[in-house]
N, CA, C and O of each residue as an XYZ file, in Angstrom:
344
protein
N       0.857     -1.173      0.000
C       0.000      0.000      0.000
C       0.900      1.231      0.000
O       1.908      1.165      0.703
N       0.673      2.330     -0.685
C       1.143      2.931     -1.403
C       0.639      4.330     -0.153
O      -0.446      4.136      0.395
N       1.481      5.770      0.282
C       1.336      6.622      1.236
C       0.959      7.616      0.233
O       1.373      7.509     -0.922
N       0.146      8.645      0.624
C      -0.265      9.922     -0.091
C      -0.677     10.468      0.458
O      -1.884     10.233      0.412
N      -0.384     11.448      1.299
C      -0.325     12.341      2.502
C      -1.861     12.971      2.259
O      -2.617     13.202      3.203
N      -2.296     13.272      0.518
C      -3.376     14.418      0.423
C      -4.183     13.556     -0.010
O      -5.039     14.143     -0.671
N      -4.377     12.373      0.018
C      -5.381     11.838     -0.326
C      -5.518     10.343      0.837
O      -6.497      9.606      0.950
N      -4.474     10.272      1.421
C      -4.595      9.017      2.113
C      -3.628      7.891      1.575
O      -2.534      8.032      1.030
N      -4.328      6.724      1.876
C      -3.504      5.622      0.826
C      -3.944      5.062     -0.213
O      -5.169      5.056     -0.333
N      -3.086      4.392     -1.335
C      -3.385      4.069     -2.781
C      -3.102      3.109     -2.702
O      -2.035      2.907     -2.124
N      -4.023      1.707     -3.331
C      -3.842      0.304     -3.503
C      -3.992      0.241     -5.043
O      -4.752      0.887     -5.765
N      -3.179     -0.596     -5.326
C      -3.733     -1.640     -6.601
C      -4.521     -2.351     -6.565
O      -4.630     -2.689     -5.386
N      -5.390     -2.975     -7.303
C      -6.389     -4.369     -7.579
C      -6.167     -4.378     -9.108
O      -5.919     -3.393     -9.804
N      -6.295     -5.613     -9.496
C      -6.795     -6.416    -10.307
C      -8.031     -7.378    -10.081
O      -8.336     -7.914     -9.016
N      -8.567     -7.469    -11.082
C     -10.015     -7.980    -11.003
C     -10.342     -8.733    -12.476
O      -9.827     -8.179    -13.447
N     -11.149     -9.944    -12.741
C     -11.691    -10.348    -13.921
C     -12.637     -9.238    -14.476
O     -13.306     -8.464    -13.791
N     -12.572     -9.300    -15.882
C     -13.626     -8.832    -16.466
C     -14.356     -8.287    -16.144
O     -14.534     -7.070    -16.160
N     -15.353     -9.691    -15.516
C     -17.101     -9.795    -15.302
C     -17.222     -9.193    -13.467
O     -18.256     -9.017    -12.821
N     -15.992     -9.021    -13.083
C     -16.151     -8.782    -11.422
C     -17.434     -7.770    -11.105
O     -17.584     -6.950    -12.012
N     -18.177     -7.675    -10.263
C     -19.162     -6.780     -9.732
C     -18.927     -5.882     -9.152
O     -18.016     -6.157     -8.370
N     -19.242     -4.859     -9.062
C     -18.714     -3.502     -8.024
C     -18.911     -4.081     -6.566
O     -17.970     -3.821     -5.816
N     -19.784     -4.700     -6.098
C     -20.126     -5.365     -5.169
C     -18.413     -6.436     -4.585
O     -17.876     -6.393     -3.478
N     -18.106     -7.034     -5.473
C     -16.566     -7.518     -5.698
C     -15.380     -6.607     -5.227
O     -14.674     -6.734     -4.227
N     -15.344     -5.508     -6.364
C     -14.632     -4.538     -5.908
C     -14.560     -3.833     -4.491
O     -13.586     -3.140     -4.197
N     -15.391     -3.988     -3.808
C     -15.948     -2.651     -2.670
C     -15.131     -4.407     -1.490
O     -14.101     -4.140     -0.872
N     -15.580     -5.626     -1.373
C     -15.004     -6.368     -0.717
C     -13.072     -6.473     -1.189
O     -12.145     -6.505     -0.380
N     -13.000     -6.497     -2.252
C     -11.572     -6.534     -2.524
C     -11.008     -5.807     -1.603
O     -10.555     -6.335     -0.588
N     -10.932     -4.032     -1.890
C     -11.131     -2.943     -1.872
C     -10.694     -2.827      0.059
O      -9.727     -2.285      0.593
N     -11.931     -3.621      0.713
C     -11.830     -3.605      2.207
C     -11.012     -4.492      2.681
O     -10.544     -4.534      3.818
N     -10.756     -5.538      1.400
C      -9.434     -7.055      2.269
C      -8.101     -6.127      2.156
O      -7.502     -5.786      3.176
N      -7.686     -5.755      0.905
C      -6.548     -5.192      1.078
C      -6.203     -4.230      1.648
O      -4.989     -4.201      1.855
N      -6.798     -3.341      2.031
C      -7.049     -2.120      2.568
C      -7.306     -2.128      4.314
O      -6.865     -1.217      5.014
N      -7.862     -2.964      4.721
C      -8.340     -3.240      6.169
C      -9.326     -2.215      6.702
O      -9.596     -2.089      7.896
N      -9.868     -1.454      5.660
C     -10.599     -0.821      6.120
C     -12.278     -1.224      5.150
O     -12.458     -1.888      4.129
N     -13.057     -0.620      5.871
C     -14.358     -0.573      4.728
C     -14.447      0.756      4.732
O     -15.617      0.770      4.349
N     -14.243      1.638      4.822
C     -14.551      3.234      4.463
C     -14.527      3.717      3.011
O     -14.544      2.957      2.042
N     -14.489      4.914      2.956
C     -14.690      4.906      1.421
C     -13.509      4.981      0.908
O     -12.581      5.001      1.716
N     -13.288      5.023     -0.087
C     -12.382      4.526     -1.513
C     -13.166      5.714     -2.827
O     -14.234      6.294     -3.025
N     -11.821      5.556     -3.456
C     -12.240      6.473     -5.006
C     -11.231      6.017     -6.067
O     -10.007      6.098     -5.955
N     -11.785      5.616     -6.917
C     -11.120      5.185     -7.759
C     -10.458      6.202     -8.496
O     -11.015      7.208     -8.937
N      -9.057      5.870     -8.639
C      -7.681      7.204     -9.104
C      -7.931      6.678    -10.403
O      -8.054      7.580    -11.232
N      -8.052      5.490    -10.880
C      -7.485      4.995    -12.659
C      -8.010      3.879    -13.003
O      -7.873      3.154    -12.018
N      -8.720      3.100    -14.115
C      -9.359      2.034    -14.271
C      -9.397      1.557    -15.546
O     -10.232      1.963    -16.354
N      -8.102      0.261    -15.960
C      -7.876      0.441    -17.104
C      -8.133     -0.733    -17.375
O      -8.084     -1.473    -16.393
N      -8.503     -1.415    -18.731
C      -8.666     -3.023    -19.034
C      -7.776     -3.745    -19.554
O      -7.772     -3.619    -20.779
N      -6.838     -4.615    -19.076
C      -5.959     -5.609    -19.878
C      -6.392     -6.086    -20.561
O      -7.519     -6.388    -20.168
N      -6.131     -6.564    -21.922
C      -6.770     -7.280    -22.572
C      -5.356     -8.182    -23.144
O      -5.674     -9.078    -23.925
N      -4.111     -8.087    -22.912
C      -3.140     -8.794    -23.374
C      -3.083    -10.078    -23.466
O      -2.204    -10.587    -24.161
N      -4.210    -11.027    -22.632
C      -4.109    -11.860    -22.932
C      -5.483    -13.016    -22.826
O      -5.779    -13.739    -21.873
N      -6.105    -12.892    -24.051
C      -7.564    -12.912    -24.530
C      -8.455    -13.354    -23.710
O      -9.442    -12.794    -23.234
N      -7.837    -14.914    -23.508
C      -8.724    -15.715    -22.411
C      -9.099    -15.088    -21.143
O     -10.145    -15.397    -20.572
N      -8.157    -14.084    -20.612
C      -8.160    -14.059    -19.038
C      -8.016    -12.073    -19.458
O      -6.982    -11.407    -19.415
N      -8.998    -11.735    -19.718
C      -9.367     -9.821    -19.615
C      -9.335     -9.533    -18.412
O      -9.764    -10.495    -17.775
N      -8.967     -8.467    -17.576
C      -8.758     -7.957    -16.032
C      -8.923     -6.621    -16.565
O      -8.455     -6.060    -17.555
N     -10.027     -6.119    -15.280
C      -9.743     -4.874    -14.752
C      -8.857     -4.362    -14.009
O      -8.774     -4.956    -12.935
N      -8.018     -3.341    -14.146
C      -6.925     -2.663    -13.355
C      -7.380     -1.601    -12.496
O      -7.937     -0.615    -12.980
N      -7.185     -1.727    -11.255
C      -7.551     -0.307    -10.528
C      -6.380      0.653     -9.525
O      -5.578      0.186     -8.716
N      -6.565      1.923     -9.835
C      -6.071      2.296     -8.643
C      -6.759      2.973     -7.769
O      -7.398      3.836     -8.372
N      -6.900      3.002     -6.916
C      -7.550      3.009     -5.349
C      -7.232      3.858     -4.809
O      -6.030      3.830     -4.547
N      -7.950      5.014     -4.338
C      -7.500      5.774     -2.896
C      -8.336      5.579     -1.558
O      -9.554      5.756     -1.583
N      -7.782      5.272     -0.574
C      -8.534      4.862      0.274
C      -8.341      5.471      1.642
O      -7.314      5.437      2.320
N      -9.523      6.044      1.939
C      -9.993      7.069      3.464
C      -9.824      8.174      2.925
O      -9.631      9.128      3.679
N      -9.841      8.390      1.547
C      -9.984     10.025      1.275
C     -11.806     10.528      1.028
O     -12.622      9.694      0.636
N     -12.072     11.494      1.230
C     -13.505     11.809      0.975
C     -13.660     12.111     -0.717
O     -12.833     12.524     -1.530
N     -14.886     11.771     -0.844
C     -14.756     11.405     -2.565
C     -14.401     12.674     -3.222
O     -15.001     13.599     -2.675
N     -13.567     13.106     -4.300
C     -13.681     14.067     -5.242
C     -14.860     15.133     -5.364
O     -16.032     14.758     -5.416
N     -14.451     16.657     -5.412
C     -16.208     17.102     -5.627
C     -16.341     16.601     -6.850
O     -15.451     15.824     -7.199
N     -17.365     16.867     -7.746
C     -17.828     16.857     -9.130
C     -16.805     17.989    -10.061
O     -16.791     19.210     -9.900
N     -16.038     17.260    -10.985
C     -15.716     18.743    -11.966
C     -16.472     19.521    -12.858
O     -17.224     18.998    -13.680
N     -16.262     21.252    -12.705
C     -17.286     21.639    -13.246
C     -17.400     21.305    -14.795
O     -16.577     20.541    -15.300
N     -18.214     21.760    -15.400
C     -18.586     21.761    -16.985
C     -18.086     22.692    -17.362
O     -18.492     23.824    -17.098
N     -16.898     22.386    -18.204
C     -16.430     23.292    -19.312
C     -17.010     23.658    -20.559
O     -17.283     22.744    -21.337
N     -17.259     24.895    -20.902
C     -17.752     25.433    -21.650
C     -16.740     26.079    -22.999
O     -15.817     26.881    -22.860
N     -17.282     25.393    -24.464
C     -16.045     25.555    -25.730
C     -16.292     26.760    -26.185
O     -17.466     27.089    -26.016
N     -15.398     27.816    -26.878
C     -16.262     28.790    -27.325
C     -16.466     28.438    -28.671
O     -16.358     27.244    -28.950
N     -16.731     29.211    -29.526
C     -17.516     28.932    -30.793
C     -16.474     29.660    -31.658
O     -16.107     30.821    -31.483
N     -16.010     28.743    -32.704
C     -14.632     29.485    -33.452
C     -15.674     29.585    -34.697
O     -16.349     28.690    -35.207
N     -15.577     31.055    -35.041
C     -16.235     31.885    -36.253
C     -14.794     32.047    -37.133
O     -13.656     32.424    -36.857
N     -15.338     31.655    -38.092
C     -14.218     31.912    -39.663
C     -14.524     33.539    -39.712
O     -15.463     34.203    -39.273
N     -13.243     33.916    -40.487
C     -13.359     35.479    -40.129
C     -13.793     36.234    -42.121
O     -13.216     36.347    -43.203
N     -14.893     36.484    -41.616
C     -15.718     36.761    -42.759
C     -16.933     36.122    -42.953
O     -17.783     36.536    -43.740
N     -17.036     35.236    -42.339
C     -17.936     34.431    -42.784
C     -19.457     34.534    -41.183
O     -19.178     34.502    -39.984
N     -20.418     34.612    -41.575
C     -21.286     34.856    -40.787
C     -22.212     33.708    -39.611
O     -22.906     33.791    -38.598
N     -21.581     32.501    -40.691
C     -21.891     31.339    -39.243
C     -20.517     30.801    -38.371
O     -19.321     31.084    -38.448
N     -21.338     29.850    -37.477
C     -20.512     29.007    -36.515
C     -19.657     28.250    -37.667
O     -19.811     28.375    -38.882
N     -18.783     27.494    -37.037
C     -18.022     26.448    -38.176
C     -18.311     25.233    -37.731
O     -17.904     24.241    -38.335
């Protein structure tokens, strides 16, 4: 288990495929020794080797969840002369 002063601590998991979040959240509390909350830092899919697909996770654990990020807003690039949007 991995130290991160501003977020707490960071675990790895691996997981099959088909695992359940329900799966994850017990993983999650074996390695961890805790059941509190967790936030997932990164969640990537192996697929290197066909038969056997895994989910990859990284874990922060006893940090309070992320707020929401706001909605970024694009502006509207106008061709110069021309009277519409592009």
């Amino acid at each position: 288990m991995k130290k991160n002063s501003s977020i707490g601590s960071e675990i790895e998991i691996t997981l099959p495929a088909e695992a359940s979040p329900e799966e994850l959240r017990r993983t999650v509390a074996r390695k961890s020794g805790s059941s509190g909350p967790f936030r997932i830092i990164r969640q990537s899919l192996d697929a290197r080797h066909k038969p056997d697909i895994r989910w990859n996770y990284r874990i922060a654990v006893g940090s309070p969840p992320a707020p929401p990020e706001p909605e970024r807003v694009l502006p509207v690039i106008r061709k110069r002369g021309a009277g519409r949007a592009v």
